[in-house]
C-alpha positions in Angstrom: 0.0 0.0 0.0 1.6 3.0 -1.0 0.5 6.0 0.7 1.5 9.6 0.0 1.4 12.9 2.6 -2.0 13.8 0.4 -3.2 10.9 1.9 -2.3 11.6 5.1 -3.7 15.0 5.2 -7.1 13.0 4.0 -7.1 10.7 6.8 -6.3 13.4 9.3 -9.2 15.6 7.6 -11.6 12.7 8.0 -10.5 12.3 11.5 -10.8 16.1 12.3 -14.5 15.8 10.6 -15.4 12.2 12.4 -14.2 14.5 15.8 -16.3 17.6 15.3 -19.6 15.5 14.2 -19.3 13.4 17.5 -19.0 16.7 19.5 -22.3 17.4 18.0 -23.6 14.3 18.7 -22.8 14.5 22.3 -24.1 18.1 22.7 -27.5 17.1 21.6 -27.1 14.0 23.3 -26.6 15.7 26.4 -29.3 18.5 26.2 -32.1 16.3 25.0 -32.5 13.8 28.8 -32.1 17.4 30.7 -34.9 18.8 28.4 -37.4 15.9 29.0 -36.6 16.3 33.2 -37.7 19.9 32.7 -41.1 18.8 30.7 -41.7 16.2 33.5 -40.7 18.5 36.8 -43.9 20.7 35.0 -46.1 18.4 35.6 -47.7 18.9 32.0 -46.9 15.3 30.7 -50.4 15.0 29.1 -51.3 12.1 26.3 -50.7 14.6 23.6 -46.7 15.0 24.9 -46.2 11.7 25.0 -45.8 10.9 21.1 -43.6 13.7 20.8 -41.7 12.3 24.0 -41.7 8.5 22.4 -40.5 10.4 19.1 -37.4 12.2 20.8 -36.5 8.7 22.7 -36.2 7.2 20.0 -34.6 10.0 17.9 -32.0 10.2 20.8 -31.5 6.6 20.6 -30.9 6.6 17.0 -28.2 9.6 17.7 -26.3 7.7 19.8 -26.0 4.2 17.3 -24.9 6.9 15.0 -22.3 8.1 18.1 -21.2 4.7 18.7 -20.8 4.0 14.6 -19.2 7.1 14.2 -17.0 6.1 17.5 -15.4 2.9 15.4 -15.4 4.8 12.5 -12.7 7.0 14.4 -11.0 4.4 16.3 -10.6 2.5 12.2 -9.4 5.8 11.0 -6.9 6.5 13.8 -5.8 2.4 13.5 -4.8 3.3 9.6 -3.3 6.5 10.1 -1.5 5.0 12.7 0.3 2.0 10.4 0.4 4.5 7.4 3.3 6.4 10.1 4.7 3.3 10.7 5.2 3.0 7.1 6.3 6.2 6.3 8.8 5.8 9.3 9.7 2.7 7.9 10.6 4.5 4.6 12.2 7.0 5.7 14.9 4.5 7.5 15.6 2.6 4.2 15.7 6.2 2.3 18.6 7.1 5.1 20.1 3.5 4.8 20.2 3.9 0.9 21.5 7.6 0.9 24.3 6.3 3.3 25.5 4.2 1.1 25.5 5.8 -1.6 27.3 8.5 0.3 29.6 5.7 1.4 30.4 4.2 -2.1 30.8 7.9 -3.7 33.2 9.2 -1.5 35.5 6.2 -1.4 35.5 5.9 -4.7 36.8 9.5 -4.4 39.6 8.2 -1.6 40.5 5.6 -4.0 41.0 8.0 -6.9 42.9 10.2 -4.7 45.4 7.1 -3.5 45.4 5.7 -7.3 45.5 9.0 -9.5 47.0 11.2 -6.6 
C-alpha cells in the first residue's frame, strides 16, 4: 500500500470531521434527557406529549447508534493512520540506509582515486 502525505492529510481531515460530528452528537445527546426532566418537573406530561416524548426517545436513541458507529469509525481511521506512520517511518529508515551508502560508495570511490590518480 503505498501512501503519499495527500493521503495523510485525507485521513487526518476525516479524522478532524469524524471529531467535530461526535462533538455534536454529544451536545444534543446531552441536552435532549435534561430537556425531557424539565417537561416532566412541569407536571404537563399529558397524552398529547407523549408521542412527541416516544419520538425524541427514539430519535435520541438513534443519535447515539450513529455516536457509537461514528466512535469505530474513528478508532478504524486513527488504526490506519497510525500503520500508514509506521510505514512512512519505515521508509524513511531505508531512504537514510540507501542515501548512506550511496554517500559511502561515492566518497570512497573519491579516496581511492585520490590514493590511485593522486
Amino acid at each position: 500500500m503505498c501512501c503519499s502525505r495527500r493521503a495523510i492529510s485525507k485521513l487526518v481531515q476525516v479524522f478532524d470531521h469524524i471529531t467535530q460530528r461526535n462533538a455534536k452528537i454529544a451536545e444534543l445527546v446531552a441536552s435532549c434527557p435534561a430537556s425531557q426532566e424539565a417537561s416532566t418537573n412541569d407536571g404537563a406530561s399529558t397524552s398529547d406529549e407523549k408521542p412527541a416524548v416516544l419520538a425524541q426517545e427514539d430519535m435520541l436513541a438513534r443519535m447515539d447508534i450513529q455516536k457509537q458507529e461514528m466512535d469505530n469509525r474513528l478508532e478504524e481511521v486513527k488504526y490506519e493512520l497510525e500503520k500508514v506512520l509506521r510505514r512512512e517511518c519505515k521508509l524513511d529508515v531505508r531512504l537514510a540506509e540507501v542515501c548512506l551508502h550511496v554517500f559511502v560508495a561515492t566518497n570512497d570511490l573519491r579516496f581511492y582515486e585520490y590514493v590511485c590518480f593522486g
